[in-house]
C-alpha positions as CSV (number, residue, x, y, z in Angstrom):
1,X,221.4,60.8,94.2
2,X,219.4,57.6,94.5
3,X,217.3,56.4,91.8
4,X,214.3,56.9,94.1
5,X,214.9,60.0,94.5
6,X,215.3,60.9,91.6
7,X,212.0,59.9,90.0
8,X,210.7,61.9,93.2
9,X,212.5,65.0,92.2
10,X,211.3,64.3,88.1
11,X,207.9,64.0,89.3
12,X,207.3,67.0,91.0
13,X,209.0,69.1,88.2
14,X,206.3,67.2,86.3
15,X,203.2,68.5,88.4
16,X,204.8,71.9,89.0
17,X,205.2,72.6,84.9
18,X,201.7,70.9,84.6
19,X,200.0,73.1,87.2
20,X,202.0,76.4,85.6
21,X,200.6,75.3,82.0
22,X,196.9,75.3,83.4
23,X,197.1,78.7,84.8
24,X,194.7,81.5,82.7
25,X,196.8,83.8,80.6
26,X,197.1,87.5,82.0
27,X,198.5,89.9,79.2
28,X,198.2,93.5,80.2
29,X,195.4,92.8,83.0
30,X,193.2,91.2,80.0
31,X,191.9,87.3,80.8
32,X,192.3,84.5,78.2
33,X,188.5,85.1,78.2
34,X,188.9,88.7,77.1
35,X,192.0,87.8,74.8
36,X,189.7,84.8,73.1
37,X,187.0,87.3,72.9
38,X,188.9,89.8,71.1
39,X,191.0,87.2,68.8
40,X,188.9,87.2,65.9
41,X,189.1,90.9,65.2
42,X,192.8,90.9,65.5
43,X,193.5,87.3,63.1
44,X,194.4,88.0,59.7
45,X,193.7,88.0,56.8
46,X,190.2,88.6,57.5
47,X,189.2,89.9,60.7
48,X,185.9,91.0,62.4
49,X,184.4,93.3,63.8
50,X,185.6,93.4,67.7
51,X,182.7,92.0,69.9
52,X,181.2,94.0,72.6
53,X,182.3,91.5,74.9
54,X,186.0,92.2,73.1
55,X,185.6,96.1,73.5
56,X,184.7,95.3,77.4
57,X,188.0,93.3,78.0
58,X,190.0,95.3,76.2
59,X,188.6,98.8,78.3
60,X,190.2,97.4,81.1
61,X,193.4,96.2,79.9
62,X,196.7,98.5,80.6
63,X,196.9,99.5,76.8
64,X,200.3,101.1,77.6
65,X,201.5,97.1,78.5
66,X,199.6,95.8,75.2
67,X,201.5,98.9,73.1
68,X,204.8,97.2,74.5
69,X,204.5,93.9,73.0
70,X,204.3,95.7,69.8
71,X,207.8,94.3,67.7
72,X,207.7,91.0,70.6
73,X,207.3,87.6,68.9
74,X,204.7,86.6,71.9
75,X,201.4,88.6,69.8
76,X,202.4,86.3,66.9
77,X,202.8,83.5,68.8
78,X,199.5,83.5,70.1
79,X,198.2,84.3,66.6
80,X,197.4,87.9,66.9
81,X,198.3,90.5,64.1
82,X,200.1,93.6,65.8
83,X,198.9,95.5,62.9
84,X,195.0,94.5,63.7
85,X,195.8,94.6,68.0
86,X,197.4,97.9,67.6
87,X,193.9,99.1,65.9
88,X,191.5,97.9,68.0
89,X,191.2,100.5,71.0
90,X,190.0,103.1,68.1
91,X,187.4,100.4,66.6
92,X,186.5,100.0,70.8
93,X,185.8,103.7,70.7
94,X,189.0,103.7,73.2
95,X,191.4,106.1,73.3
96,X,195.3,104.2,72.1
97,X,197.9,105.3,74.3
98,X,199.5,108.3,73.1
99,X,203.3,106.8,72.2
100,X,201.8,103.1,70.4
């Protein structure tokens, strides 16, 4: 491969994993909005009350989905508490999925 080519073919994995990182975050059909909305109440060691605007992203998220990152490393990763995310449907007056 040519050297010209090769900075062709380094350049556009460059914009491709640049345009993938700028994507919004989906978890579960919840935005980054919703998840940024709801992140206080689920930080430890002390978190908040969840926000109306928490409760509203979080009624339409698939909570079945949400239950099944339950032992992942990717809630911790984005700083959420399990514990605290598992909880959160019953302080959003929301019914938990039954198996969580």
């Amino acid at each position: 491969m040519k050297m010209g080519n090769l900075i062709k073919v380094v350049w556009l994995v460059m914009v491709v994993a640049m345009v993938v990182k700028m994507e919004a975050i989906d978890l579960c059909n919840m935005s980054e909005d919703g998840l940024m909305a709801c992140k206080p109440a689920v930080t430890a060691p002390e978190p908040a009350d969840p926000t109306a605007e928490c409760c509203q992203a979080l009624s339409g998220a698939d909570l079945s989905c949400l239950c099944s990152y339950r032992n992942s490393f990717v809630l911790p990763s984005l700083g959420i508490d399990p514990d605290l995310a598992l909880a959160l449907p019953s302080k959003c007056n929301l019914t938990p999925p039954a198996n969580c």
